[in-house]
mmCIF file as Biopython writes it, N, C-alpha, C and O atoms, coordinates in Angstrom:
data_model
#
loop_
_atom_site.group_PDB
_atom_site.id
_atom_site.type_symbol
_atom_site.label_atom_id
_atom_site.label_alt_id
_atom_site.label_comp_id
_atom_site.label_asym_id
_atom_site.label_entity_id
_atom_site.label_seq_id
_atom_site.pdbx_PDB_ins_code
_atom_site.Cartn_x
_atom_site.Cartn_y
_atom_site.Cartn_z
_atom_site.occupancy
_atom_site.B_iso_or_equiv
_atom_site.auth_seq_id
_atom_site.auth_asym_id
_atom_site.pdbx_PDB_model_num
ATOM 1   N N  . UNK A ? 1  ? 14.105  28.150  19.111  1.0 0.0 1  A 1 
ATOM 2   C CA . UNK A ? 1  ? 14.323  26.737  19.274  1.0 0.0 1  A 1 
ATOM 3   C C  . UNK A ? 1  ? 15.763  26.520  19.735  1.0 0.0 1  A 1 
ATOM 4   O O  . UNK A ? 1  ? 16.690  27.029  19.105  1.0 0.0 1  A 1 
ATOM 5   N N  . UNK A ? 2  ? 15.971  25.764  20.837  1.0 0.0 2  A 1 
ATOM 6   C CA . UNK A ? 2  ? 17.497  25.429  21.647  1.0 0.0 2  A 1 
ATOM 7   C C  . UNK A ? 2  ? 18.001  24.354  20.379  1.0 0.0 2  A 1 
ATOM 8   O O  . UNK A ? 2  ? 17.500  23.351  19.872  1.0 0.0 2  A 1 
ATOM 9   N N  . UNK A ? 3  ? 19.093  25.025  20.190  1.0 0.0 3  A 1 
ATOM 10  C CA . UNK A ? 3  ? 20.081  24.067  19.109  1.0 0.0 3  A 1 
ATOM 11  C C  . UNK A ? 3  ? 20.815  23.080  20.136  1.0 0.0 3  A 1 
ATOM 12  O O  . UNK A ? 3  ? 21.104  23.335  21.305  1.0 0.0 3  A 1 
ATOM 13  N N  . UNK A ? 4  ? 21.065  21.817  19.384  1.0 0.0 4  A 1 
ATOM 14  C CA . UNK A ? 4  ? 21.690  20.551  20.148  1.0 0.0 4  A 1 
ATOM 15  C C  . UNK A ? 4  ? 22.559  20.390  19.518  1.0 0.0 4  A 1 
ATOM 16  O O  . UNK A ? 4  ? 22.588  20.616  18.308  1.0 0.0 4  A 1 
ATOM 17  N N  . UNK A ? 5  ? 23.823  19.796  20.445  1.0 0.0 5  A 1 
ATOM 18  C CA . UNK A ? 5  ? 24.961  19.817  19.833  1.0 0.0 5  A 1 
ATOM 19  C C  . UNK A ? 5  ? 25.062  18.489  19.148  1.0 0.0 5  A 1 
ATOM 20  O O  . UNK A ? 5  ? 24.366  17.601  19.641  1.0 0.0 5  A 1 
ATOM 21  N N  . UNK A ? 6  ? 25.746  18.199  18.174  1.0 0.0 6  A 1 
ATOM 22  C CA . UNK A ? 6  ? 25.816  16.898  17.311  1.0 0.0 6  A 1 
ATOM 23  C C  . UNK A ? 6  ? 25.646  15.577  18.004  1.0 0.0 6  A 1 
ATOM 24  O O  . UNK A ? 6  ? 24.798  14.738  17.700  1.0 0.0 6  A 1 
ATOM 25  N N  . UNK A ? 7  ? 26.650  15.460  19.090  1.0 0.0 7  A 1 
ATOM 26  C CA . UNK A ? 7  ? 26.687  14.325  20.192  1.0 0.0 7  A 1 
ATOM 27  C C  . UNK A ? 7  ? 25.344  13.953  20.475  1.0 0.0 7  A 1 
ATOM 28  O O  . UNK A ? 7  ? 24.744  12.916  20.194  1.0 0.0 7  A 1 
ATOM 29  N N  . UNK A ? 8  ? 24.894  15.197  21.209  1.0 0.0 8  A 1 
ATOM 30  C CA . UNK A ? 8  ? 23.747  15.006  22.029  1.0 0.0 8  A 1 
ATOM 31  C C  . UNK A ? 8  ? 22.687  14.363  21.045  1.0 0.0 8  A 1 
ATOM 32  O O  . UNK A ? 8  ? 21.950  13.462  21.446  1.0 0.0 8  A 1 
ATOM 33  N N  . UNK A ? 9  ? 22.636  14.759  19.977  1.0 0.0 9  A 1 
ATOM 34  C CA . UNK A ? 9  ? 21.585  14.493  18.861  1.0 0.0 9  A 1 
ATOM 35  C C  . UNK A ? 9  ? 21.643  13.216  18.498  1.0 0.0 9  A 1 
ATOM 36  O O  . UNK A ? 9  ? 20.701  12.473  18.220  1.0 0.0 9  A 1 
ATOM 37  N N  . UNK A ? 10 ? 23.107  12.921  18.513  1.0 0.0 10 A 1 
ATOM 38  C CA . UNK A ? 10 ? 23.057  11.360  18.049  1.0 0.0 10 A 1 
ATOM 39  C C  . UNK A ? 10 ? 22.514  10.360  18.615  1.0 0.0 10 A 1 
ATOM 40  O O  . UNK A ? 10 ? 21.943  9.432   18.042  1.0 0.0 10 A 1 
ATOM 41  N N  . UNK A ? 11 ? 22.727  10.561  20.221  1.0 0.0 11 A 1 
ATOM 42  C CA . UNK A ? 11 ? 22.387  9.993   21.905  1.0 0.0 11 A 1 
ATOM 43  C C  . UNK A ? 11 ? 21.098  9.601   21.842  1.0 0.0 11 A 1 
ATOM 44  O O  . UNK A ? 11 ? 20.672  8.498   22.186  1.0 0.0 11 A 1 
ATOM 45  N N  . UNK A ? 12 ? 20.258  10.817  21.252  1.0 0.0 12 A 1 
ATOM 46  C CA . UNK A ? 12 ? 18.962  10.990  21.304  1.0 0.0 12 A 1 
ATOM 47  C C  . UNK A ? 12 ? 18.149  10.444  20.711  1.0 0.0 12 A 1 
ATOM 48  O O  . UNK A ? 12 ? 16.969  10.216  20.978  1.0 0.0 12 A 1 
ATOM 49  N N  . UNK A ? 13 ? 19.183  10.047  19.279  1.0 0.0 13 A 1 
ATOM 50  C CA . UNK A ? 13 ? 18.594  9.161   18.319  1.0 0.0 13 A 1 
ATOM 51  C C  . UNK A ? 13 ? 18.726  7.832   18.254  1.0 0.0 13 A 1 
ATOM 52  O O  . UNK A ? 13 ? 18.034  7.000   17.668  1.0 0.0 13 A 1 
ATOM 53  N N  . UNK A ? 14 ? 19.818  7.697   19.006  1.0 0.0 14 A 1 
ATOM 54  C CA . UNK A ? 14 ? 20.345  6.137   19.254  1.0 0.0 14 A 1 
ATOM 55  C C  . UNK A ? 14 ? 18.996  5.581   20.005  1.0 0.0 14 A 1 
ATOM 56  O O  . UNK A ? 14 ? 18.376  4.678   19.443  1.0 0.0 14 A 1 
ATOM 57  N N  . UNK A ? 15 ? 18.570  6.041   21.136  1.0 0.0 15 A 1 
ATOM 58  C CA . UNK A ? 15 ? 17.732  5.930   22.273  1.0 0.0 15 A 1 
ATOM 59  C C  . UNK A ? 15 ? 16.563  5.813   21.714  1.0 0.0 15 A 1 
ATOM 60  O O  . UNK A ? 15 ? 16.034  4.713   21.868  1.0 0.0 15 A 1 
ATOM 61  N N  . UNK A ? 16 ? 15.861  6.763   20.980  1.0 0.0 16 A 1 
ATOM 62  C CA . UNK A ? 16 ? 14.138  6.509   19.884  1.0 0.0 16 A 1 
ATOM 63  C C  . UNK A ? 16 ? 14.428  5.253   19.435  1.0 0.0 16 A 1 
ATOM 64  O O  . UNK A ? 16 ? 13.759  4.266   19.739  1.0 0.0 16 A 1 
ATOM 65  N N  . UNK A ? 17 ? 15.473  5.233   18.666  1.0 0.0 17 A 1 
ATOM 66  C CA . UNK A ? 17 ? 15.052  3.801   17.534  1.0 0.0 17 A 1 
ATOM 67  C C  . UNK A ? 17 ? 15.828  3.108   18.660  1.0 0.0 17 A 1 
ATOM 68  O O  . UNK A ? 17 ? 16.787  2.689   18.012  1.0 0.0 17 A 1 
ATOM 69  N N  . UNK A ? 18 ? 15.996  2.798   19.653  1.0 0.0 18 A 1 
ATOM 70  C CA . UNK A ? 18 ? 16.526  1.610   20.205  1.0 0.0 18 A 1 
ATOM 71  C C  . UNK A ? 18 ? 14.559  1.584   21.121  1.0 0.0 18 A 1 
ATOM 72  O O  . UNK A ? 18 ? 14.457  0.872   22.120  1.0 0.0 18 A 1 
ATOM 73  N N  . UNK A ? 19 ? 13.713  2.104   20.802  1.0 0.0 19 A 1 
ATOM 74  C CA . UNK A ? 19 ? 12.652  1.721   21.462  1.0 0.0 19 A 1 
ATOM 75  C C  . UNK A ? 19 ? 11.511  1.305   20.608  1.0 0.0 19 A 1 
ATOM 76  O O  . UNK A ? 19 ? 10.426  0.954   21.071  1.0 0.0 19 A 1 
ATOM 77  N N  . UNK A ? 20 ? 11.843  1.367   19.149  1.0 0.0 20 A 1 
ATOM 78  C CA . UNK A ? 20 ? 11.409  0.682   18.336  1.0 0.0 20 A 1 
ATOM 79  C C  . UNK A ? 20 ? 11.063  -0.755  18.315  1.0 0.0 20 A 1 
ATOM 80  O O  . UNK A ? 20 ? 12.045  -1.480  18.470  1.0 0.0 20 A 1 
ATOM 81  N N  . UNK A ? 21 ? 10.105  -1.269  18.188  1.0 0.0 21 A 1 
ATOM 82  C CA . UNK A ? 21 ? 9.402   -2.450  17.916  1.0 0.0 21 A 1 
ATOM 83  C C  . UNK A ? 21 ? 9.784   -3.072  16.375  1.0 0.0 21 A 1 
ATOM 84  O O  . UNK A ? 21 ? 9.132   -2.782  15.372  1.0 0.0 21 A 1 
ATOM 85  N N  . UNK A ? 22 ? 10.712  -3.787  16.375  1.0 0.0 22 A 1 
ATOM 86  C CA . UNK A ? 22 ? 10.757  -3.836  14.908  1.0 0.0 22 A 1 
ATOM 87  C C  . UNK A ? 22 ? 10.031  -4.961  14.448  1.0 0.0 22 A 1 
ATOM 88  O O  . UNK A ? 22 ? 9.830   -5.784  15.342  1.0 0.0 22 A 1 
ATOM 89  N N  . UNK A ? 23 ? 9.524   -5.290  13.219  1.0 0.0 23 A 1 
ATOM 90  C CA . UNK A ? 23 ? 8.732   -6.821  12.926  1.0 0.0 23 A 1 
ATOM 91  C C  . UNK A ? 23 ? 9.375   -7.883  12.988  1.0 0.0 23 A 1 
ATOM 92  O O  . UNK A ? 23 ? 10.600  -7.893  12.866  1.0 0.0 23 A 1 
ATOM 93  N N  . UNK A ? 24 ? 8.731   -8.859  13.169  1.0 0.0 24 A 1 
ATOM 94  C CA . UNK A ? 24 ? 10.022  -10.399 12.465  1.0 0.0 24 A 1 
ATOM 95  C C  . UNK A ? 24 ? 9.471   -10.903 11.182  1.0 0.0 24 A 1 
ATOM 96  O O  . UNK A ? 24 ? 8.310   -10.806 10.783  1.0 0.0 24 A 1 
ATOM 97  N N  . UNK A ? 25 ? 10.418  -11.417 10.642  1.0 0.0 25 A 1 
ATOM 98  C CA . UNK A ? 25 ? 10.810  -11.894 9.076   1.0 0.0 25 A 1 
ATOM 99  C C  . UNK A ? 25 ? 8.929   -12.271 9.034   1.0 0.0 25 A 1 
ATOM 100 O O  . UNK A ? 25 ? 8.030   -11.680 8.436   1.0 0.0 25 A 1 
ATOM 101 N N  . UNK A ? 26 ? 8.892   -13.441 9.902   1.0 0.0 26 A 1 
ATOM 102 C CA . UNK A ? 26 ? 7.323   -14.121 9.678   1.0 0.0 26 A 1 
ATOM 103 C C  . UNK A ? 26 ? 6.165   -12.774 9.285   1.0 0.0 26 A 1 
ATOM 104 O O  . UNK A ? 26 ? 5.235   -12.806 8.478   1.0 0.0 26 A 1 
ATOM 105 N N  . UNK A ? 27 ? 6.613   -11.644 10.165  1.0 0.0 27 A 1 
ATOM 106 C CA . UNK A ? 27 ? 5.102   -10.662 10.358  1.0 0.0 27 A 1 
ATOM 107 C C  . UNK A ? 27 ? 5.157   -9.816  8.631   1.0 0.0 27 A 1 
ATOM 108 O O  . UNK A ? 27 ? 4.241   -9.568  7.847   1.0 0.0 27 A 1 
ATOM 109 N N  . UNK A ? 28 ? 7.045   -9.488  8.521   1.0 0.0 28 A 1 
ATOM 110 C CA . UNK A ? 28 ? 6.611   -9.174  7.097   1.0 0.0 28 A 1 
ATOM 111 C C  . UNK A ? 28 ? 6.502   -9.892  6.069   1.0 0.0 28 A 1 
ATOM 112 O O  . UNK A ? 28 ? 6.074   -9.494  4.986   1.0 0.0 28 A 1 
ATOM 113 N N  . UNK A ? 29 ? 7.043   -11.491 6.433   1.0 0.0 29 A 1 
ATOM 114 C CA . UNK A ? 29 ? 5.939   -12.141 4.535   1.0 0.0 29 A 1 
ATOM 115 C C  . UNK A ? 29 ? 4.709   -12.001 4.571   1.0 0.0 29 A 1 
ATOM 116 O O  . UNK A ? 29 ? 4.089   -11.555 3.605   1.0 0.0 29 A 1 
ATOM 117 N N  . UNK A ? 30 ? 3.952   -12.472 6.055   1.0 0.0 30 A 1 
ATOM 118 C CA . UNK A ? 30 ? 2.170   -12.504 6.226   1.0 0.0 30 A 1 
ATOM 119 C C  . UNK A ? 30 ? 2.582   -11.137 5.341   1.0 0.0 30 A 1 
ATOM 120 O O  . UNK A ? 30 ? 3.207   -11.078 4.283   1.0 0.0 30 A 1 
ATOM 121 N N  . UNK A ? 31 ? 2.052   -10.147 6.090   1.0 0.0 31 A 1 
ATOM 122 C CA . UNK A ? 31 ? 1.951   -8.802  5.430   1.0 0.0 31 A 1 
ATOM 123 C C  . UNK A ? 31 ? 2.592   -8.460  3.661   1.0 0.0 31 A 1 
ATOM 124 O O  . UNK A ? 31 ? 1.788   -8.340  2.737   1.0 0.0 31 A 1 
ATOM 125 N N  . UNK A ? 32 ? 3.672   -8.377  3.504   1.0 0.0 32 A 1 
ATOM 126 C CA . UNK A ? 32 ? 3.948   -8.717  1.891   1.0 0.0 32 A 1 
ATOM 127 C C  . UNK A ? 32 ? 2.938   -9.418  1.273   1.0 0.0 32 A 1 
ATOM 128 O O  . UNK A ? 32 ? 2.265   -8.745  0.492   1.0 0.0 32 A 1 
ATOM 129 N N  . UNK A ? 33 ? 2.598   -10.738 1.413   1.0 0.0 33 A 1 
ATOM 130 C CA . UNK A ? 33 ? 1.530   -11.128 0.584   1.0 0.0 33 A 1 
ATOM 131 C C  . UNK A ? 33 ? -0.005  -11.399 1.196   1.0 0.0 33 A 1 
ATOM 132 O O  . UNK A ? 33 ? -0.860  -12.204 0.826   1.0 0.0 33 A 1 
ATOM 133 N N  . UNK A ? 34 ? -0.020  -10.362 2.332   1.0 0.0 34 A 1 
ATOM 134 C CA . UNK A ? 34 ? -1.571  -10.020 2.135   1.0 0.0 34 A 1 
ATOM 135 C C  . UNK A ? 34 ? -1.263  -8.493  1.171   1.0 0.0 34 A 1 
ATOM 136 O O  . UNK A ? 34 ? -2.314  -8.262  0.573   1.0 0.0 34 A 1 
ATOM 137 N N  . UNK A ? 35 ? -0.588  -7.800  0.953   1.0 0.0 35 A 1 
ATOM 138 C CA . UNK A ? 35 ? -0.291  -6.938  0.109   1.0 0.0 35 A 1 
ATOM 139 C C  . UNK A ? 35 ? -0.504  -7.036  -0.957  1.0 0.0 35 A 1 
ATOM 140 O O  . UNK A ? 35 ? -1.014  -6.061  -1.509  1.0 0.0 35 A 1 
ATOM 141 N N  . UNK A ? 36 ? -0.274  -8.009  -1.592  1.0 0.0 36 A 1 
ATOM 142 C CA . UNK A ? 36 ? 0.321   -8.624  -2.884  1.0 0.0 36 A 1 
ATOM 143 C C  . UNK A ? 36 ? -1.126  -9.107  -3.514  1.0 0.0 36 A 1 
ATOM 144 O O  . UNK A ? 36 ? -1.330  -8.934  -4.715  1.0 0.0 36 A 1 
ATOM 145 N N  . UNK A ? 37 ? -2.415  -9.894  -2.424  1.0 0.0 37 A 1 
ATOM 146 C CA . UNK A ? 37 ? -3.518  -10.470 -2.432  1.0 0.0 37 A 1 
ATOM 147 C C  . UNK A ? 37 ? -4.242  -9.301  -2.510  1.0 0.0 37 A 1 
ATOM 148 O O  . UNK A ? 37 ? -4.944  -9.148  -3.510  1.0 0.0 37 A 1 
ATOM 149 N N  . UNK A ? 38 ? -4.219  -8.378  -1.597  1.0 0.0 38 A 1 
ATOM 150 C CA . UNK A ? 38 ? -5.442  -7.168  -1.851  1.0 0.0 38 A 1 
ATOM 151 C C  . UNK A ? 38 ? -5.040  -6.523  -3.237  1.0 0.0 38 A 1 
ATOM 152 O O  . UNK A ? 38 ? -6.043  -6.314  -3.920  1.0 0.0 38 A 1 
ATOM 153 N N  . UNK A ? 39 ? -4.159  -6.244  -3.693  1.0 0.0 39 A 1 
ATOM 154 C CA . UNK A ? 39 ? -3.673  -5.876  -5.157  1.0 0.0 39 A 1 
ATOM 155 C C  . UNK A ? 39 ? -4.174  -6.710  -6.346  1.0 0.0 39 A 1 
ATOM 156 O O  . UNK A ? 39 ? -4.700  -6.276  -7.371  1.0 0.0 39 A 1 
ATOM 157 N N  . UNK A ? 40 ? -3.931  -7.906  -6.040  1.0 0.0 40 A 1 
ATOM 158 C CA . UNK A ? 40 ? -5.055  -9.096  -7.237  1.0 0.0 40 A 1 
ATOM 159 C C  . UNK A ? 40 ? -6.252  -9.167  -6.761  1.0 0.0 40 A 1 
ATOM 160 O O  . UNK A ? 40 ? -7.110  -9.616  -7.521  1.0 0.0 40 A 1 
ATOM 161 N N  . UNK A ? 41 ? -6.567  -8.841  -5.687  1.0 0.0 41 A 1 
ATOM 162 C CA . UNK A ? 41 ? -7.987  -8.530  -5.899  1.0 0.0 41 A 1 
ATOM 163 C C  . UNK A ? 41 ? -8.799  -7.354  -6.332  1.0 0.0 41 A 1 
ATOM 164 O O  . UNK A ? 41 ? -9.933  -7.327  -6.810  1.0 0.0 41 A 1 
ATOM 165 N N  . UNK A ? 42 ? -7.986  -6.411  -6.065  1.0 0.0 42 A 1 
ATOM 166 C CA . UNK A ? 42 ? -8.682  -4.998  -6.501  1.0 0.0 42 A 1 
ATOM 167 C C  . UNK A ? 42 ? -8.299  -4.939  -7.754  1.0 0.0 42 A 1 
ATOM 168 O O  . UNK A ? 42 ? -9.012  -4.228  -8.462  1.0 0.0 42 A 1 
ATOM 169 N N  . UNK A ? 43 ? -7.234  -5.550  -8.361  1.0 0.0 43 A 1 
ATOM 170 C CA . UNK A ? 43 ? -6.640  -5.552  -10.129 1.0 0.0 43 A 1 
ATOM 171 C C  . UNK A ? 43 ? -8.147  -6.436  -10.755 1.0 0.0 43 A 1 
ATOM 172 O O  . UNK A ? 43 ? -8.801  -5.901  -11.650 1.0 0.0 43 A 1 
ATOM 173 N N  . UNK A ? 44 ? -8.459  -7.429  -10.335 1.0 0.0 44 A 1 
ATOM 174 C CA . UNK A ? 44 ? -9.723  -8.477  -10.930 1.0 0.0 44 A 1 
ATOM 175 C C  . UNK A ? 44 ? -10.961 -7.131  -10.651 1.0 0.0 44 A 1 
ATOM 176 O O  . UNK A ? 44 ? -11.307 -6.451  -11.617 1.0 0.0 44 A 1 
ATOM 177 N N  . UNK A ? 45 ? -11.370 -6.946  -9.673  1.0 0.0 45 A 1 
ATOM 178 C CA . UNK A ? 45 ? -12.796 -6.055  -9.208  1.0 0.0 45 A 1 
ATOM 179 C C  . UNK A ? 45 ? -12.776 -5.322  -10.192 1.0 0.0 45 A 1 
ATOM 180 O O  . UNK A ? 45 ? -13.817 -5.394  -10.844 1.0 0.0 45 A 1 
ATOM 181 N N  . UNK A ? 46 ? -11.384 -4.051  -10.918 1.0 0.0 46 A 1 
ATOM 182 C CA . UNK A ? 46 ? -11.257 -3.104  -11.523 1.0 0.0 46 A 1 
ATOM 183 C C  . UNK A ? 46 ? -11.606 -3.283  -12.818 1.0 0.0 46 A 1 
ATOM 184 O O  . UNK A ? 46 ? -12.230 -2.490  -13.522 1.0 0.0 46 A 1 
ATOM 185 N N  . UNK A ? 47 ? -11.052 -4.682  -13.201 1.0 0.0 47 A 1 
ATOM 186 C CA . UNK A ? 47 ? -11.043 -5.380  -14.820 1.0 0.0 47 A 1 
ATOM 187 C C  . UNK A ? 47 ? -12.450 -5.623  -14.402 1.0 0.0 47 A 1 
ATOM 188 O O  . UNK A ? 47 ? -12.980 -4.564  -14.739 1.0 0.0 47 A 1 
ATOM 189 N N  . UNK A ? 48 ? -13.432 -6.398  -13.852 1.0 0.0 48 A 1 
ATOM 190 C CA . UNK A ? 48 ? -14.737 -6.535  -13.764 1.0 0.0 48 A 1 
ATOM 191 C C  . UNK A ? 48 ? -15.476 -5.395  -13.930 1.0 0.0 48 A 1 
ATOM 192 O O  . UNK A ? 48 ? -16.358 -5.510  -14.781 1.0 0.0 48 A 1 
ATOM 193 N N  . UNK A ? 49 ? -15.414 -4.560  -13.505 1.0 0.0 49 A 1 
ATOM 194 C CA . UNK A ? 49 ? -16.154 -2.951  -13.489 1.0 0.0 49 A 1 
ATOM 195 C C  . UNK A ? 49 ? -15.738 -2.474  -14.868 1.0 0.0 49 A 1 
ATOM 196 O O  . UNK A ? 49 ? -16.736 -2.120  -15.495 1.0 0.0 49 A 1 
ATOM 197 N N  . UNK A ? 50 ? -14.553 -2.333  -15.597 1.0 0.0 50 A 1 
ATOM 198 C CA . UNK A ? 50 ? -14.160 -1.935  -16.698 1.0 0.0 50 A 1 
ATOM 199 C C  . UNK A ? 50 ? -14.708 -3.019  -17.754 1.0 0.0 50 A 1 
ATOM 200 O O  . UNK A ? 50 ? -14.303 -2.716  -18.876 1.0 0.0 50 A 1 
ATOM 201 N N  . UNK A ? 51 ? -15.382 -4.015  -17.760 1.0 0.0 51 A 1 
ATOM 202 C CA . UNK A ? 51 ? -15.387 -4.917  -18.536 1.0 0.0 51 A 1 
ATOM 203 C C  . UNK A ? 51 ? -17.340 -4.525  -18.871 1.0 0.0 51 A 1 
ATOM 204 O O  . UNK A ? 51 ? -18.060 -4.615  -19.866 1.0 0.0 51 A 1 
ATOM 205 N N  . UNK A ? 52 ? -17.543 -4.103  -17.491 1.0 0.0 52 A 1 
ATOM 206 C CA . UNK A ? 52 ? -19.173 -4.640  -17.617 1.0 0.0 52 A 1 
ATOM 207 C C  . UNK A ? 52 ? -19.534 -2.835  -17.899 1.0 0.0 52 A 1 
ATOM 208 O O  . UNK A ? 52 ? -20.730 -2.604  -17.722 1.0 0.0 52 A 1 
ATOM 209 N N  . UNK A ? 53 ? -18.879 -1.853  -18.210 1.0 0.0 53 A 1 
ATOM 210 C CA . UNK A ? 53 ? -19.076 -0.753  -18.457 1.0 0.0 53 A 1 
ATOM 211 C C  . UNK A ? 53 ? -19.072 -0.708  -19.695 1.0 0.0 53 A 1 
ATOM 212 O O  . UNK A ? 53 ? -20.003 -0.469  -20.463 1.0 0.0 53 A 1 
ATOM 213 N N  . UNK A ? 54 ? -17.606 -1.028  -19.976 1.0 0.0 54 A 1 
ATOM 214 C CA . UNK A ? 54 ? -17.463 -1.815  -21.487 1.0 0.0 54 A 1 
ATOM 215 C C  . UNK A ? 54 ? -19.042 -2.180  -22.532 1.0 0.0 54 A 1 
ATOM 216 O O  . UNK A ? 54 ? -19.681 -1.770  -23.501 1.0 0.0 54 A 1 
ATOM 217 N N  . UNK A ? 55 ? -19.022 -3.026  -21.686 1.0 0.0 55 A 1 
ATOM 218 C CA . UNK A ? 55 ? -20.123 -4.090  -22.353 1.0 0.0 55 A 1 
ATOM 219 C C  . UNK A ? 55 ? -21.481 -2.941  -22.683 1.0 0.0 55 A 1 
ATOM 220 O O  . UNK A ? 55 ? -22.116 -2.634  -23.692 1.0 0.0 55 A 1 
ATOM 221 N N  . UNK A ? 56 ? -21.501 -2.568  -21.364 1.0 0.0 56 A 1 
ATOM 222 C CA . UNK A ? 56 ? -22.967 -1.301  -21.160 1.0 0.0 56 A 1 
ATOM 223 C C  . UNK A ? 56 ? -22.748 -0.249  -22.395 1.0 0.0 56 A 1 
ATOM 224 O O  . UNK A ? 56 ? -23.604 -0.051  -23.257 1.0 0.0 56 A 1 
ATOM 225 N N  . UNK A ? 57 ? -21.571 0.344   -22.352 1.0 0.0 57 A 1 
ATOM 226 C CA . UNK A ? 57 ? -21.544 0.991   -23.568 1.0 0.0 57 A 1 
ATOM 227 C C  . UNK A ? 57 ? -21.490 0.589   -25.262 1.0 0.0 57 A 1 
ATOM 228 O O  . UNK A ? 57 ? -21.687 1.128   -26.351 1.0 0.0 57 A 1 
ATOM 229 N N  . UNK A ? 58 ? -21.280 -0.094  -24.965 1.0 0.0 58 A 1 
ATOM 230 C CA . UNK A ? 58 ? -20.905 -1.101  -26.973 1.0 0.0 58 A 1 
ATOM 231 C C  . UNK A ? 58 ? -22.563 -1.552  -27.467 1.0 0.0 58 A 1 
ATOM 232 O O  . UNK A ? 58 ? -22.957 -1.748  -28.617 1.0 0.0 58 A 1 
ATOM 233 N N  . UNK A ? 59 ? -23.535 -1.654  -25.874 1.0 0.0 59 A 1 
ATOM 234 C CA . UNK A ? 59 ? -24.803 -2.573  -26.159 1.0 0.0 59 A 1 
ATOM 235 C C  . UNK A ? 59 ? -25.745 -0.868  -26.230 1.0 0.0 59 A 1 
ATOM 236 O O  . UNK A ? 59 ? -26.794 -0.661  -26.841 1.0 0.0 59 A 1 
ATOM 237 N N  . UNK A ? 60 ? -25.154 -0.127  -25.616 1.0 0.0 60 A 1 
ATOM 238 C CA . UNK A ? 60 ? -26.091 1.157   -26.057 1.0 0.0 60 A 1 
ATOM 239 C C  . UNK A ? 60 ? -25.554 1.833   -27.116 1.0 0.0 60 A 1 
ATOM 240 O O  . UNK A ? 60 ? -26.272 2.753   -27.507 1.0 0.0 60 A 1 
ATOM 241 N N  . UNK A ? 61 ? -24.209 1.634   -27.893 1.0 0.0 61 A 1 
ATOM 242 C CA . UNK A ? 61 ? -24.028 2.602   -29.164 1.0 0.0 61 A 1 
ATOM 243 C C  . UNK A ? 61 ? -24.381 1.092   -29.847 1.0 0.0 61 A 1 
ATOM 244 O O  . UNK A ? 61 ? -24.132 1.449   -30.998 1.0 0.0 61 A 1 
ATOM 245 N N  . UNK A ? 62 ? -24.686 -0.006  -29.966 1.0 0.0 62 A 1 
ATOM 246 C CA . UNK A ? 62 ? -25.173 -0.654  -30.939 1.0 0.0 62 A 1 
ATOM 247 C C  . UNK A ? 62 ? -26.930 -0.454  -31.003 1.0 0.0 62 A 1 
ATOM 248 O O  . UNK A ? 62 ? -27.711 -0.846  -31.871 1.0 0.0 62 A 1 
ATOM 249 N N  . UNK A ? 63 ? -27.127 0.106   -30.069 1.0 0.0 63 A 1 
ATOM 250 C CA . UNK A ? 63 ? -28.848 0.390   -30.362 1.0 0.0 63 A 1 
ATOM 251 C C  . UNK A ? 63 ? -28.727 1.591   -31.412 1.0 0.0 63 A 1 
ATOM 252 O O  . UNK A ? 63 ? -29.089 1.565   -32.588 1.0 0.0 63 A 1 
ATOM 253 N N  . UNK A ? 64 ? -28.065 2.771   -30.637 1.0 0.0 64 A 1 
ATOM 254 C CA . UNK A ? 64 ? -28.000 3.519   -32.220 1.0 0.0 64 A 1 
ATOM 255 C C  . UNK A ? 64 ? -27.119 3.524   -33.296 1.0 0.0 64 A 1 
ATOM 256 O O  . UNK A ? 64 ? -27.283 4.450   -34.090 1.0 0.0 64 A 1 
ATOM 257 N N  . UNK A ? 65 ? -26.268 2.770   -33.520 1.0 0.0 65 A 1 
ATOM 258 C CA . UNK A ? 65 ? -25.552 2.325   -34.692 1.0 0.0 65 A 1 
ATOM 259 C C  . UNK A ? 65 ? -25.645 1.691   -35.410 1.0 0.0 65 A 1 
ATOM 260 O O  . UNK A ? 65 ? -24.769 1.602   -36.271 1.0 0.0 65 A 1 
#
């Protein structure tokens, strides 16, 4: 592998992220709180599934208990 000298490396890097697309403020709140929304929703779905398993099990050890 050809080693690059420090300069050159920096040049190189200046140039990638100067072709970067970066977001605007607006694209990351949308995004932050559709983040934030799929998280309370999958937190509720999880408590629903844990609740009604719950339930399934307490109603079959009360048949034999």
């Amino acid at each position: 592998m050809a080693r690059t000298n420090p300069l050159q490396f920096i040049q190189q890097v200046r140039s990638e992220v100067a072709k970067v697309v970066w977001p605007t403020r607006r694209e990351v709140l949308l995004t932050t709180v559709m983040v934030f929304i799929m998280a309370a929703l999958t937190a509720v779905f999880f408590a629903l599934v844990d609740l009604g398993i719950r339930s399934g099990l307490q109603g079959i050890l009360a048949l034999f208990g």
